[in-house]
BAFI-3210 file (N, C-alpha, C; in Angstrom, 3 decimals, decimal comma, padded with zeros to 6 digits):
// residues 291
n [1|2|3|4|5|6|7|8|9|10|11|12|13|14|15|16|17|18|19|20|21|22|23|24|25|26|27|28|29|30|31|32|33|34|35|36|37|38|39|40|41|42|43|44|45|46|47|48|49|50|51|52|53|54|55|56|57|58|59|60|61|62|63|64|65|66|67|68|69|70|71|72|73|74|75|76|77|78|79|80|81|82|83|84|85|86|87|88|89|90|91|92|93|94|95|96|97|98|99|100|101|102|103|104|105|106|107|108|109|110|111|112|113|114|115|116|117|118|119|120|121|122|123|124|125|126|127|128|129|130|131|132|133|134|135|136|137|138|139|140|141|142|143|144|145|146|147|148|149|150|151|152|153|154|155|156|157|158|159|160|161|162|163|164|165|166|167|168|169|170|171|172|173|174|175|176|177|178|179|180|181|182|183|184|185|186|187|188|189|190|191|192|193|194|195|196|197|198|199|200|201|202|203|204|205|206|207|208|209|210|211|212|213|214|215|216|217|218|219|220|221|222|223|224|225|226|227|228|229|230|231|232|233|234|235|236|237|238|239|240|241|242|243|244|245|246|247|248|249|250|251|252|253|254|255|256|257|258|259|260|261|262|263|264|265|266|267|268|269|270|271|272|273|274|275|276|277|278|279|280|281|282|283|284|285|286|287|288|289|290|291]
n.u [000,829|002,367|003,794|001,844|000,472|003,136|003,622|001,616|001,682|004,144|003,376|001,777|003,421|004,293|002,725|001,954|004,562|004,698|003,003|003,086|005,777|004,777|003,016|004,947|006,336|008,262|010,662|010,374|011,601|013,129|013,771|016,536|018,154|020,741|020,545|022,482|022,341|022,567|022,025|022,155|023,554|022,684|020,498|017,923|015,527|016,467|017,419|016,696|013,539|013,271|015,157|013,928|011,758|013,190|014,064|011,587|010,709|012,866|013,897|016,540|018,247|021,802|023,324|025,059|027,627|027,075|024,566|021,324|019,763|016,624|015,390|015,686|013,340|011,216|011,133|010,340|008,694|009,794|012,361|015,693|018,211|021,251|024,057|026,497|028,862|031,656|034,027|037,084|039,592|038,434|037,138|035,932|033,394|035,032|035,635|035,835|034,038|031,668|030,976|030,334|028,505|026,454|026,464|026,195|023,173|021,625|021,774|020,076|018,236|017,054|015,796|018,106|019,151|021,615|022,734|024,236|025,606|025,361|026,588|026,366|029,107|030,902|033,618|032,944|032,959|031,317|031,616|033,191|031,978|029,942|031,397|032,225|029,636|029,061|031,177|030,517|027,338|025,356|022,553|022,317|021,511|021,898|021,719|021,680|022,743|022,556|025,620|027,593|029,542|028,141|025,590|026,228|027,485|025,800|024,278|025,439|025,673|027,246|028,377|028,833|029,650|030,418|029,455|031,685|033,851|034,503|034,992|035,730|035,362|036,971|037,112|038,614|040,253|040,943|041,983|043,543|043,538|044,942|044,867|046,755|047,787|046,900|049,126|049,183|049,580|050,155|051,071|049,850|047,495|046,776|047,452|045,278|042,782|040,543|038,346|038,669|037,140|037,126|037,056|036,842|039,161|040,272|041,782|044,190|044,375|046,535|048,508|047,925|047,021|049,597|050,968|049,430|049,899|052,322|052,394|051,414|049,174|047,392|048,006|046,133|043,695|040,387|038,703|036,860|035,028|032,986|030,415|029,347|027,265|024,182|022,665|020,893|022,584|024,441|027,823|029,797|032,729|034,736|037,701|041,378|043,509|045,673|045,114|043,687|044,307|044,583|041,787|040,626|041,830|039,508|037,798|035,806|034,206|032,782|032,998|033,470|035,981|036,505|038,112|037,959|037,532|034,661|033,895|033,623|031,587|029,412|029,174|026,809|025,197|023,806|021,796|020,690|021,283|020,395|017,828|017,975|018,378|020,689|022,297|022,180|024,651|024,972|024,843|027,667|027,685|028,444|028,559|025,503|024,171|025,441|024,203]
n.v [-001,205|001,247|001,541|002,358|004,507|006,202|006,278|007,539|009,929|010,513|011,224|013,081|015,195|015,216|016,439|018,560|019,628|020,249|021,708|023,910|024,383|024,969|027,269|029,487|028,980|027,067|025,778|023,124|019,698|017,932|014,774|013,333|014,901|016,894|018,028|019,622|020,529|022,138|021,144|022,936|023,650|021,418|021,795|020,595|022,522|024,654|024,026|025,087|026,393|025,064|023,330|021,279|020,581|019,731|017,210|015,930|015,265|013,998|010,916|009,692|010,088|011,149|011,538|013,588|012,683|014,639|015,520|016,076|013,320|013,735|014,638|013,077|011,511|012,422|012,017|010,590|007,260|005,090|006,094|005,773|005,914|006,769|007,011|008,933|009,961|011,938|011,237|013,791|011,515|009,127|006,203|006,747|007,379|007,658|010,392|010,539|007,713|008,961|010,754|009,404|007,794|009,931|010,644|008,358|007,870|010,414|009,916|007,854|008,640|009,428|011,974|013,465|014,090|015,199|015,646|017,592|018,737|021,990|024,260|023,511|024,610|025,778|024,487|021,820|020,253|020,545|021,959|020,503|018,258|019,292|020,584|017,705|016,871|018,981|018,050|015,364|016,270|016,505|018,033|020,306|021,811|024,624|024,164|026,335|026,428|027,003|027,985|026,135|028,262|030,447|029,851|028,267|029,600|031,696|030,072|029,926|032,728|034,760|036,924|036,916|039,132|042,326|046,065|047,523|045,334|044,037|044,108|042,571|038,945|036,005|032,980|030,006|026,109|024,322|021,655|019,659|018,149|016,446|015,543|017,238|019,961|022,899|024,346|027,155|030,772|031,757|033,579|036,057|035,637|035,972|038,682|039,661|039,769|040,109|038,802|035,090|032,104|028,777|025,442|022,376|022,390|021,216|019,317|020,510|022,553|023,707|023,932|025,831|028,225|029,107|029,592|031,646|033,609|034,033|035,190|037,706|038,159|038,454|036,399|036,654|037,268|036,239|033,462|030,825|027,537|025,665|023,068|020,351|022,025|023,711|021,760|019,812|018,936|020,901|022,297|025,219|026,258|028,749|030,792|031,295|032,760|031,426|029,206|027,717|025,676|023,416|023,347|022,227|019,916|018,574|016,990|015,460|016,170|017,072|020,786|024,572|026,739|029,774|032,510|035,912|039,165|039,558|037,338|037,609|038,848|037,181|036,611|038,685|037,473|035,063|033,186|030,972|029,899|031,502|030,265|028,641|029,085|030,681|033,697|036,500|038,833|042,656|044,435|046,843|050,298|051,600|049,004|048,618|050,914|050,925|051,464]
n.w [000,000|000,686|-001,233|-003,228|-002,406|-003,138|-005,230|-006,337|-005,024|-005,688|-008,683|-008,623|-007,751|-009,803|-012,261|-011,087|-011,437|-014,066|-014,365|-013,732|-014,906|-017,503|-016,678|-016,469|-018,860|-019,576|-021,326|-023,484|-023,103|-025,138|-027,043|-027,439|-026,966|-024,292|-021,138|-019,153|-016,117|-012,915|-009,750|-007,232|-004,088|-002,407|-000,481|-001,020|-002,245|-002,930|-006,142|-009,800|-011,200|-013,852|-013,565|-012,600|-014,124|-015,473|-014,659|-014,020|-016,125|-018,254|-019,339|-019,246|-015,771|-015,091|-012,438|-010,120|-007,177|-005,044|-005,506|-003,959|-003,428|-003,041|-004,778|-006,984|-006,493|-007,935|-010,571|-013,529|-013,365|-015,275|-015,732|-016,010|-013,558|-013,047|-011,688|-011,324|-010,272|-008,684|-006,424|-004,374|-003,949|-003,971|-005,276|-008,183|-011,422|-014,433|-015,954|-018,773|-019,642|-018,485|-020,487|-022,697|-022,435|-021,786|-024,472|-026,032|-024,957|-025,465|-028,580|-028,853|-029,013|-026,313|-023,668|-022,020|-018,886|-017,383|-013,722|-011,734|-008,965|-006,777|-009,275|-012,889|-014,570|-013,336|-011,830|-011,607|-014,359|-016,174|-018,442|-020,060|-020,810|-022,413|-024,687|-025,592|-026,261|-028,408|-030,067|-031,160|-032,151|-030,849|-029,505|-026,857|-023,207|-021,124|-018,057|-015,737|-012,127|-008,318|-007,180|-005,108|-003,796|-003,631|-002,548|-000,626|001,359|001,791|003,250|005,509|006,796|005,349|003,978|000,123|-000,936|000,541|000,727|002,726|002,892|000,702|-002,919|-004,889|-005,414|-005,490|-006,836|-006,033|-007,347|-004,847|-005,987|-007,750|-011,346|-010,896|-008,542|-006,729|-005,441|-007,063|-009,346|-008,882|-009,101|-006,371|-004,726|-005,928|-006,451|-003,527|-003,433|-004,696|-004,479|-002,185|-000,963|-000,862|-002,197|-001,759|-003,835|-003,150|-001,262|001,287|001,636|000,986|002,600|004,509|003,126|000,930|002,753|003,397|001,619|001,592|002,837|002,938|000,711|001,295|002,845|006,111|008,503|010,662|009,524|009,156|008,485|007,133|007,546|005,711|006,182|004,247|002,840|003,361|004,386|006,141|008,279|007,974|008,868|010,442|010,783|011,815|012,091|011,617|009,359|009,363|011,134|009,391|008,568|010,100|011,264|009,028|009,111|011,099|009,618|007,171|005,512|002,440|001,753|001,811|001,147|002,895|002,605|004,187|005,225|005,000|006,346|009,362|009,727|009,716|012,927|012,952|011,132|010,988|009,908|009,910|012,055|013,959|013,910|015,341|018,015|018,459|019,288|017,276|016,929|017,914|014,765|014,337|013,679|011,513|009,434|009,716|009,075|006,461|002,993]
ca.u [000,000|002,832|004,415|000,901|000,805|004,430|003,635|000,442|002,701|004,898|002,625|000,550|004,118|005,143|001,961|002,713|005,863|004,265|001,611|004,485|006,628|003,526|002,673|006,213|006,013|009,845|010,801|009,990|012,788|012,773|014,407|017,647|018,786|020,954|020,531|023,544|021,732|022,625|021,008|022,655|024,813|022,606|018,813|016,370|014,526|016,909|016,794|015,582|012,308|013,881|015,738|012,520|011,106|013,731|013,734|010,238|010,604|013,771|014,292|017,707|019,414|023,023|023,620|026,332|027,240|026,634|023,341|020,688|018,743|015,503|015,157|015,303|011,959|010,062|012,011|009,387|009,387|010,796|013,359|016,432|018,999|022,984|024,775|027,772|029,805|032,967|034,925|038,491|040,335|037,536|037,307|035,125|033,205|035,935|034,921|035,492|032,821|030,644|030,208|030,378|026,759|025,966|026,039|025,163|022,029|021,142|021,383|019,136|016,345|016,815|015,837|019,187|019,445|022,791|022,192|025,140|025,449|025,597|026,018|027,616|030,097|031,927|034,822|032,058|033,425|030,325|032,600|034,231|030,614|029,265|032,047|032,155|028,397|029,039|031,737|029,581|026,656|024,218|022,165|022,537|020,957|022,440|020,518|022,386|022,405|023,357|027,373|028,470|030,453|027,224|024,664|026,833|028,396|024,668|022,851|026,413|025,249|028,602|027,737|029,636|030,225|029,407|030,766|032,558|034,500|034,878|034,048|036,008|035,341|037,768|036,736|039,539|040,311|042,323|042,336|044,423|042,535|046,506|044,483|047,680|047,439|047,055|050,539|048,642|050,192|049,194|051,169|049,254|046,028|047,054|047,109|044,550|041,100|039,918|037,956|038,207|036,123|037,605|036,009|037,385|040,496|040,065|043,311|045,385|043,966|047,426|049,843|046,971|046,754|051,169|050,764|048,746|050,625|053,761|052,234|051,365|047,947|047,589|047,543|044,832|042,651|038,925|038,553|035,712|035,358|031,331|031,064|027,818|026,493|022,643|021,906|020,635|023,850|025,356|028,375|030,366|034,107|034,916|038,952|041,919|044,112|046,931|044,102|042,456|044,650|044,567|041,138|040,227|042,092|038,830|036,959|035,985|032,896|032,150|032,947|033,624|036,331|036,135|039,060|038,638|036,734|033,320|033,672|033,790|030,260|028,821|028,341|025,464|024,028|024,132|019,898|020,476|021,962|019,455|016,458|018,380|018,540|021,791|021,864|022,885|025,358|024,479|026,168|028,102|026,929|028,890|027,492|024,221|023,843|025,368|022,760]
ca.v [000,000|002,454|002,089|002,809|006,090|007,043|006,341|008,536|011,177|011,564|011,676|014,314|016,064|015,527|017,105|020,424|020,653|020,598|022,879|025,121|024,461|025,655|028,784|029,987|028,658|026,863|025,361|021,618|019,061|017,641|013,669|013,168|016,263|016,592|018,839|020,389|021,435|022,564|021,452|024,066|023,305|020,491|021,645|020,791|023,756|025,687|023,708|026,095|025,539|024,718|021,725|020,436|020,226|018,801|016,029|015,332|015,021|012,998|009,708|009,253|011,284|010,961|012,640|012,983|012,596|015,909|015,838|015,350|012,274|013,517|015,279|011,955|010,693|013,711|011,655|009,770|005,836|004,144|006,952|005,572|006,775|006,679|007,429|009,258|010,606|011,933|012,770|013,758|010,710|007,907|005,650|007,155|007,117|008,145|011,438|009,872|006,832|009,757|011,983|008,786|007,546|011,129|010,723|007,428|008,004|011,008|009,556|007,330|009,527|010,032|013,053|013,258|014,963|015,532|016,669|018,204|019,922|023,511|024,882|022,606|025,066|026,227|022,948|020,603|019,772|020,230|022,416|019,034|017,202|020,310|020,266|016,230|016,665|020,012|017,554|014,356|016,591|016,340|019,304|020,150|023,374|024,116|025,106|027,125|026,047|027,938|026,854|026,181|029,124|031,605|029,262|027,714|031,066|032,143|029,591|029,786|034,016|034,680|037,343|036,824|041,150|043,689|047,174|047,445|044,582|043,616|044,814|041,422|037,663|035,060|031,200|029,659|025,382|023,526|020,485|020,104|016,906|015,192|015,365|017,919|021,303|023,276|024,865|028,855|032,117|031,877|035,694|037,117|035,518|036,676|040,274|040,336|039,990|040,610|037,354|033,899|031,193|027,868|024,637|021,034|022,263|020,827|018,500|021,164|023,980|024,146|024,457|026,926|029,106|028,512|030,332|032,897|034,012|034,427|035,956|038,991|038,011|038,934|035,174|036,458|037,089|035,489|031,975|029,606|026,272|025,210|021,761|020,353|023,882|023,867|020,594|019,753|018,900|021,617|022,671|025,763|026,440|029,885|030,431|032,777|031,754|030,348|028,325|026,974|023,648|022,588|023,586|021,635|018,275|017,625|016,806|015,031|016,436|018,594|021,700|025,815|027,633|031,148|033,877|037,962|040,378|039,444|036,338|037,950|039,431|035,822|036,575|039,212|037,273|033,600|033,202|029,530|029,493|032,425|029,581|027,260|029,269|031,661|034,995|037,261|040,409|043,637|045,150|047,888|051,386|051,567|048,053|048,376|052,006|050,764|051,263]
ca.w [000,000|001,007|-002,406|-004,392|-002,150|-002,891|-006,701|-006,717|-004,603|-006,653|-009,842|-008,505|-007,566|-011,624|-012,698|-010,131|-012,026|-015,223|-014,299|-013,791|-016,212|-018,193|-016,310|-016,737|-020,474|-019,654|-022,438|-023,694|-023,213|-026,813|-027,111|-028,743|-026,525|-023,074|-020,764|-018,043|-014,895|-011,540|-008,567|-006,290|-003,074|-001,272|-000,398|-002,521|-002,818|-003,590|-007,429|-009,901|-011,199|-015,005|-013,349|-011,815|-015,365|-016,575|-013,684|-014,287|-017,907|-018,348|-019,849|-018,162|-015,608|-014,483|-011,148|-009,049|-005,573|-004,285|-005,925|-002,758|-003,662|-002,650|-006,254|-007,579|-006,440|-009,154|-011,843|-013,879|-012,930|-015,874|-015,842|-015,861|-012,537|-013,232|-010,422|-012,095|-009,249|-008,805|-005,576|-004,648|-003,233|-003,696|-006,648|-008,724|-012,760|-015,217|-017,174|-020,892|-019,830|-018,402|-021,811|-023,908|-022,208|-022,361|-026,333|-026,392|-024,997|-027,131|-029,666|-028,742|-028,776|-024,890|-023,053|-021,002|-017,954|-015,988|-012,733|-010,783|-007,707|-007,453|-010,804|-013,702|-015,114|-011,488|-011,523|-012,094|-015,476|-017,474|-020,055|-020,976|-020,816|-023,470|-025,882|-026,207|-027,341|-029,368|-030,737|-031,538|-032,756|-029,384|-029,308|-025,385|-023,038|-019,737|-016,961|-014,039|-010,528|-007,208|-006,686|-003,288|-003,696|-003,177|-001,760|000,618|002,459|002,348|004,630|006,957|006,912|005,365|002,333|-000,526|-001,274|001,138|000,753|003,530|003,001|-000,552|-004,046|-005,459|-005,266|-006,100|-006,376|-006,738|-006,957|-004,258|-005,874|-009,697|-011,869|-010,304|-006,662|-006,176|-005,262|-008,243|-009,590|-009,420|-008,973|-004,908|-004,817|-006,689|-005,568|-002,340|-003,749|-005,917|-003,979|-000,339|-000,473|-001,875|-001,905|-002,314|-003,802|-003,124|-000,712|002,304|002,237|000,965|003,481|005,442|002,386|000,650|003,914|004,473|000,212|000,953|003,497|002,275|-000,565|001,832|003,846|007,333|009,446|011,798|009,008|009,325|007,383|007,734|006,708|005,378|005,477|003,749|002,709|003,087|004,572|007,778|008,787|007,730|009,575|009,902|011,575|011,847|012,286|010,768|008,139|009,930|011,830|008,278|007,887|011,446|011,633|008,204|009,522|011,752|008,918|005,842|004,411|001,897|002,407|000,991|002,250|002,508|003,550|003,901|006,318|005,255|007,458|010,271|009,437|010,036|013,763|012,718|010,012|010,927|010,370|010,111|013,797|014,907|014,285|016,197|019,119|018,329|019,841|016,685|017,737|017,063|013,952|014,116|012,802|009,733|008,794|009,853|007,713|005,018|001,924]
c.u [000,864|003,338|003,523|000,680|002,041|003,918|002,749|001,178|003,588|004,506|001,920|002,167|004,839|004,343|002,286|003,903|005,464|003,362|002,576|005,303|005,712|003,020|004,180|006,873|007,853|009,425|011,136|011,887|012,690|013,785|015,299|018,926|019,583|021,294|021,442|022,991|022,212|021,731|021,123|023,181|024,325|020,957|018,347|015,658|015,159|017,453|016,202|014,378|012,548|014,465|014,911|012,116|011,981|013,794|012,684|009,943|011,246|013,908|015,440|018,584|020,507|023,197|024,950|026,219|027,213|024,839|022,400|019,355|017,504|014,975|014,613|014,100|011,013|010,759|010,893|009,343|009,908|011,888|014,863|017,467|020,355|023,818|026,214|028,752|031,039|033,341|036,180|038,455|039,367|037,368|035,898|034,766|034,224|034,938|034,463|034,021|031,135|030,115|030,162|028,685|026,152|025,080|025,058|023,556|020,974|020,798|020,699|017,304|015,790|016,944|017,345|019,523|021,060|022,862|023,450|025,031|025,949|025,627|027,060|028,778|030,960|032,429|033,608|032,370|032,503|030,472|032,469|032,835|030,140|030,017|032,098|030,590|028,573|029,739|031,404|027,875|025,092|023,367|022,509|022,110|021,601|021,635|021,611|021,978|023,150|024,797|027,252|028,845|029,424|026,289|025,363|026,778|027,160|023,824|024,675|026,692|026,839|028,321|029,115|030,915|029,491|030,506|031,805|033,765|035,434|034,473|034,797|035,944|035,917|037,712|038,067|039,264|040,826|042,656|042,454|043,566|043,638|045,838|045,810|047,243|047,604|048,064|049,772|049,916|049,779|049,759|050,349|047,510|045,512|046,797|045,921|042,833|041,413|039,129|037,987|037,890|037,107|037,157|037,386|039,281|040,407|041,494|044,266|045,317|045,290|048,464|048,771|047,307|048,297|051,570|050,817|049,008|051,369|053,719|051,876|050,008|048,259|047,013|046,569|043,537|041,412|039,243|037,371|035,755|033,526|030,935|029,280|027,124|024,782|021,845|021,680|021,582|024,928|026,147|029,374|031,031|034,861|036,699|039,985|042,602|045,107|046,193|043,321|043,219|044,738|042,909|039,921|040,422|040,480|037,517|036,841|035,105|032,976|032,150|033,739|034,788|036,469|037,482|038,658|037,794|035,245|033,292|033,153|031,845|028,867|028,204|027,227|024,771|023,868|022,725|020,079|020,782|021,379|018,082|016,720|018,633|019,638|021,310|022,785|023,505|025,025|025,730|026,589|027,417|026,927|028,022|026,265|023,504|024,307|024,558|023,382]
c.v [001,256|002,560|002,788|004,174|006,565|007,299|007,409|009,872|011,722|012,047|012,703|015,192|016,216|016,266|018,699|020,672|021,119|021,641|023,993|025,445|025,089|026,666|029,624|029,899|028,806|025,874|023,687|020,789|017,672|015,739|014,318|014,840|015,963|017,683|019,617|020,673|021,217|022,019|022,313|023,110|021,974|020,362|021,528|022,086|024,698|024,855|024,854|025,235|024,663|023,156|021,068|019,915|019,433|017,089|015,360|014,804|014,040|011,568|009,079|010,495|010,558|011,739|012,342|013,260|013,801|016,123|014,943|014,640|012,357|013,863|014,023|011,152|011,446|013,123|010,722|007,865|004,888|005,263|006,254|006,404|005,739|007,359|007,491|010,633|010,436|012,609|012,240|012,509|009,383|007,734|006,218|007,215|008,172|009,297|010,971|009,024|007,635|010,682|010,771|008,350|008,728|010,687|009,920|007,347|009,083|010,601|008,021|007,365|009,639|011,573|012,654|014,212|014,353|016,203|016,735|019,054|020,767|023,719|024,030|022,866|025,804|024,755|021,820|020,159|019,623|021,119|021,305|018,148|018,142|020,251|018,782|016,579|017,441|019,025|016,084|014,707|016,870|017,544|019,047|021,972|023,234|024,973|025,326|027,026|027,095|027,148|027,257|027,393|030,258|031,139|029,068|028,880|031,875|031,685|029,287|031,563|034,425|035,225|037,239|038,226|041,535|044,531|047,617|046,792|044,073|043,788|043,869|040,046|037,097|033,876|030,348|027,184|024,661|022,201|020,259|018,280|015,524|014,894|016,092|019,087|021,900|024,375|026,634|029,856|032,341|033,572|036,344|036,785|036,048|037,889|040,597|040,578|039,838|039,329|036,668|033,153|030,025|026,811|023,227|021,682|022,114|020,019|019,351|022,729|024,462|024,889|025,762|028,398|029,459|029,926|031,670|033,964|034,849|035,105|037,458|038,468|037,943|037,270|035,774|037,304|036,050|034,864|031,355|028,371|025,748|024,371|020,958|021,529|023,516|023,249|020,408|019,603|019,728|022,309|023,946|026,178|027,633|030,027|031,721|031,707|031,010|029,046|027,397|025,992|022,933|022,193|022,305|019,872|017,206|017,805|016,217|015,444|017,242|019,648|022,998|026,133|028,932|031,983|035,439|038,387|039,962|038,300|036,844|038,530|037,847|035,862|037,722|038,827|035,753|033,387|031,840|029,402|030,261|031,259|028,818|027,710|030,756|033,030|035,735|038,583|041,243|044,052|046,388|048,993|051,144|050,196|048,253|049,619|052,239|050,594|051,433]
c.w [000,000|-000,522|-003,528|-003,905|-002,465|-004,629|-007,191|-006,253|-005,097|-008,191|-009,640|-008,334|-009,032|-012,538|-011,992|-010,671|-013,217|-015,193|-014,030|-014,230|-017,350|-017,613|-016,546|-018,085|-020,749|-021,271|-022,482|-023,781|-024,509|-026,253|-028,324|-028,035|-024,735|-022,600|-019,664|-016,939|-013,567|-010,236|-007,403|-005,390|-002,092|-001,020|-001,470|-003,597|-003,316|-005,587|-008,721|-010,752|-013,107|-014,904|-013,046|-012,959|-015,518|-015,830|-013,739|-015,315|-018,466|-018,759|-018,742|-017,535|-014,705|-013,268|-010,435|-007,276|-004,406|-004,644|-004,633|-003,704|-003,646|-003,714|-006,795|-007,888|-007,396|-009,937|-012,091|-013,439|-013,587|-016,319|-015,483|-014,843|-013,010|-012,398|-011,600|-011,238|-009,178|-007,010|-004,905|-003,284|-003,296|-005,192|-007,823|-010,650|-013,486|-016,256|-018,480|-020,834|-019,832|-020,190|-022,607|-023,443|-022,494|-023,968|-026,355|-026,560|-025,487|-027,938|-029,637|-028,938|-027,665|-024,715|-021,899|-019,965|-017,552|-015,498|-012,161|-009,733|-007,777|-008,781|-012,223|-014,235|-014,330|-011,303|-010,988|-014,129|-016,669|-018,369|-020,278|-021,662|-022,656|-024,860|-026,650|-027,084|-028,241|-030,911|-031,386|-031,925|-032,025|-029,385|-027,187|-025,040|-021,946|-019,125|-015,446|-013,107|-009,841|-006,954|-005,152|-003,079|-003,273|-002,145|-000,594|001,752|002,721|003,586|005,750|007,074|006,718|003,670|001,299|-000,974|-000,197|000,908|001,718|003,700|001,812|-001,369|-004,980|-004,975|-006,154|-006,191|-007,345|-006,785|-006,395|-004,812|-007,631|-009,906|-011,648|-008,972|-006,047|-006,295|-006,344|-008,726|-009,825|-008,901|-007,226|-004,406|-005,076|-006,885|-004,194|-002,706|-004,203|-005,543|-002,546|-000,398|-001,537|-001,079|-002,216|-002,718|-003,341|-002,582|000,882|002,892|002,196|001,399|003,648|004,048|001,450|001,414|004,395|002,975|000,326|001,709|003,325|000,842|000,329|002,841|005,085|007,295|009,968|010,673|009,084|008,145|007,888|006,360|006,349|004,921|005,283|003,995|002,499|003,607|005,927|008,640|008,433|008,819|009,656|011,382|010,999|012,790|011,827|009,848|008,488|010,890|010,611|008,356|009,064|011,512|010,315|008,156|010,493|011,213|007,881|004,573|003,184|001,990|001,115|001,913|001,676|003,429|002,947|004,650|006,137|006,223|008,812|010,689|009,927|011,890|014,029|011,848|009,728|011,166|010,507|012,217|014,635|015,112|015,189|017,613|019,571|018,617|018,381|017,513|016,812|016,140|014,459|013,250|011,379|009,338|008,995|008,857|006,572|003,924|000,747]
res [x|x|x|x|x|x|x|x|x|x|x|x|x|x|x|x|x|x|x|x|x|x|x|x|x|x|x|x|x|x|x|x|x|x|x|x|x|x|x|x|x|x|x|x|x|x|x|x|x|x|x|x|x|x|x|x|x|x|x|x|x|x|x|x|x|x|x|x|x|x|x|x|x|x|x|x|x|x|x|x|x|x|x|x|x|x|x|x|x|x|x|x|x|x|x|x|x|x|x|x|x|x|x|x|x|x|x|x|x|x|x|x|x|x|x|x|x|x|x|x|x|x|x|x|x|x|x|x|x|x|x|x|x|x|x|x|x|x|x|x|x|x|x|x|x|x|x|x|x|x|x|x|x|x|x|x|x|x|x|x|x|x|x|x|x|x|x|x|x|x|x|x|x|x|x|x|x|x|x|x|x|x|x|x|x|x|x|x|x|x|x|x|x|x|x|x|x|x|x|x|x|x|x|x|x|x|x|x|x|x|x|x|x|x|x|x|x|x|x|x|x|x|x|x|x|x|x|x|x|x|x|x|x|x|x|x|x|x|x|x|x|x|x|x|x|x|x|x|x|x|x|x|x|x|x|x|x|x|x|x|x|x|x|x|x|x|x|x|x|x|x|x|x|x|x|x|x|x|x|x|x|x|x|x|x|x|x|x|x|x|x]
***
């Protein structure tokens, strides 16, 4: 009985997308086509409503392992699911096999979703995915998700720009496609913005933070670490920069890191940790009459 209610539950929840995909008059996901989309950093809801369609619509979608599973269940029921996850240090589906099903199933006359977390073209590799089809003849659309890099630092109240603080953002990647730190200019990353974001550097926090240093950055600069951004378990470790690779060892998850003055801003705007009980501090003038 519970499965003939889940089946009707989620058919009545594939019609509510369509009924919305049709008031918003998104655009039809044609067979023989594959689509790029974002699911943003972790919650659901934050999805946009473009990916929903296309989830509902789908023939086959590939997802990966940041992508939260619960999406999955609005996927039609002979919809084919392909777990096509990648992450650093665990054995994971080889890119080439990934864009070659891609095609394959195009040209099949599948609707093809690939769902990624956060947004597919922020070091989610769905360039490489776009050109293989451009280059085997695929038509393909991409649909933009929230990256970690905004979503995340939002639900850990941690704004990406404020004027006070920063009028540049830098997202850089800690982790090179060797699983070695990536050979950059860390000088002149150091110089060049008041905050970066980091994606996938969690192992190589200390020598990162040892970089950015010695490239000129003040050590007792504000860092935080945002580990599953969005999710009920989302966690966040607030630190300086000479504190990020110690501070990153007692952990394995998932996680953003963030260095420059807006951090610091996190204990007046941490709403996730105000529902939970958190006493926010008052801002300061200047911040608070900033307009």
């Amino acid at each position: 009985m519970s499965t003939v209610l889940n089946d009707l539950t989620n058919a009545a929840e594939r019609a509510a997308i369509q009924k919305l995909a049709a008031a918003l008059t998104l655009p039809c996901f044609d067979g023989g086509w594959v689509w790029l989309a974002g699911a943003g950093p972790g919650d659901p809801g934050l999805i946009t409503a473009l990916g929903l369609a296309a989830i509902a619509n789908a023939d086959a979608i590939l997802y990966d392992a940041l992508v939260n599973e619960t999406l999955l269940k609005l996927a039609r029921p002979c919809a084919e699911l392909l777990f096509a996850g990648k992450r650093a240090g665990k054995r994971s589906c080889r890119q080439s096999d990934i864009s070659r099903t891609l095609v394959s199933l195009a040209k099949r006359g599948k609707r093809v979703l690939r769902l990624k977390g956060g947004d597919p073209l922020v070091f989610g590799r769905g360039a490489e995915e776009a050109l293989t089809l451009a280059r085997e003849g695929v038509p393909f659309r991409i649909v933009p998700g929230i990256t970690a890099g905004i979503g995340g630092l939002a639900y850990a109240g941690i704004p990406a720009t404020h004027r006070d603080t920063n009028h540049v953002l830098t997202f850089v990647t800690g982790h090179g496609a060797d699983g070695k730190l990536p050979d950059l200019d860390w000088a002149a990353i150091a110089r060049g913005s008041p905050t970066l974001v980091l994606y996938m550097a969690r192992k190589h926090a200390g020598e990162i933070a040892a970089r950015l240093i010695a490239g000129g950055r003040d050590a007792d600069e504000p860092a935080a670490i945002v580990s599953n951004a969005s999710l009920s378990d989302q966690s966040t470790v607030t630190t300086t920069l000479s504190g990020l690779g110690q501070a990153a060892m007692h952990g394995t998850a998932p996680a953003i890191l963030v260095i420059g003055e807006n951090v610091a801003l996190r204990e007046h705007m941490d709403w996730l940790g105000a529902m939970s009980g958190r006493v926010l501090a008052p801002p300061r003038a200047r911040v608070a009459n900033a307009s």
